[in-house]
N, C-alpha and C positions, 0 to 999 in steps of 0.2 A: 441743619438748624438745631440749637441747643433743645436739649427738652425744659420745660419751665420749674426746674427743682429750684431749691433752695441756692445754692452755689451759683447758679446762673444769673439765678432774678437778683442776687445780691450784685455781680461783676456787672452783668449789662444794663441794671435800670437803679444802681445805686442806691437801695434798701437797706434799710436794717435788719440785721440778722435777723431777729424776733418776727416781724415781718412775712420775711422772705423765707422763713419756714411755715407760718402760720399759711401763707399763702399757698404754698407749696404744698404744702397740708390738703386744701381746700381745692386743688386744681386734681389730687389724686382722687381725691372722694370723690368727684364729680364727675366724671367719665361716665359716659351715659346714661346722666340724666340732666334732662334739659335745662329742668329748673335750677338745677343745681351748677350746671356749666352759667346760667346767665347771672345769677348770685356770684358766681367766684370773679366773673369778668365786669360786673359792677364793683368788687372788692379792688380788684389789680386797678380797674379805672382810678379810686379816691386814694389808692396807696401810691398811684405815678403822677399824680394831678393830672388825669387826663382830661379830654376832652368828648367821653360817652364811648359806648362801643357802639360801632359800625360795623355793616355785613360785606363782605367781598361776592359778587355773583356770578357765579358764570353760566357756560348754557350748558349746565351740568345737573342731571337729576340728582342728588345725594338721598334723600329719603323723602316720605310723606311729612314730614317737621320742618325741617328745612327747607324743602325743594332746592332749589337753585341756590340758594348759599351754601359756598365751599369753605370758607371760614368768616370767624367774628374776631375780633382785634380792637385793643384799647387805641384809637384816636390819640396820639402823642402831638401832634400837631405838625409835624414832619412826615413826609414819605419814608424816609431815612434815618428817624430818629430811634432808639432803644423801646419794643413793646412787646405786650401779652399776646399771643394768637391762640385761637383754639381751629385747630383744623376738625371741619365737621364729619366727614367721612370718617377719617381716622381717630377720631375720638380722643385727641389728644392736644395738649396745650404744651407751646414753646414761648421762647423767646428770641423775638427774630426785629426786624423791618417788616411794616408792612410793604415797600419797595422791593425787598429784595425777597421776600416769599413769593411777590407775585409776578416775579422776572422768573424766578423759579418753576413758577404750576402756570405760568400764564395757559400756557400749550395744553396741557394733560385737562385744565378745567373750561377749558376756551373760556377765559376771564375776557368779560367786556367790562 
């Protein structure tokens, strides 16, 4: 799954350049810190017109912050549609489906 740079967020979620760096920007800075991860995924939210970010759970410890959330992801309004993920364990933001990240880790996070 793509990482969330500039070049991606532009091809898969059709952004503006300007944008899609500024964002890109803002997804590198925030890499372990919370407030800072939930700031950037309210940003990726109003720049995809989404519809709020939402947690994925599974029955997976990640940390004393999250507990059982494995990732957050902009609400595109599709399964399948082009969005922001922040994977919480790994500390890091792509651009994926939420469908198809969670075909993906279903297994490794036991996602219910």
């Amino acid at each position: 799954m793509p990482a969330a740079n500039a070049k991606n967020l532009q091809e898969w979620l059709r952004l503006e350049p300007s944008i899609a760096k500024a964002l890109a920007q803002e997804f590198k800075n925030a890499r372990g810190d919370h407030d800072a991860v939930d700031r950037a995924l309210d940003n990726a939210n109003v720049a995809i017109s989404g519809f709020g970010v939402e947690p994925i759970n599974g029955d997976y410890h990640v940390d004393n912050y999250y507990f059982d959330i494995v990732a957050l992801y902009v609400n595109t309004g599709d399964t399948y549609n082009g969005t922001v993920l922040y994977e919480t364990d790994r500390e890091r933001f792509l651009v994926t489906t939420m469908g198809d990240w969670v075909e993906q880790n279903e297994r490794k996070y036991r996602i219910r």
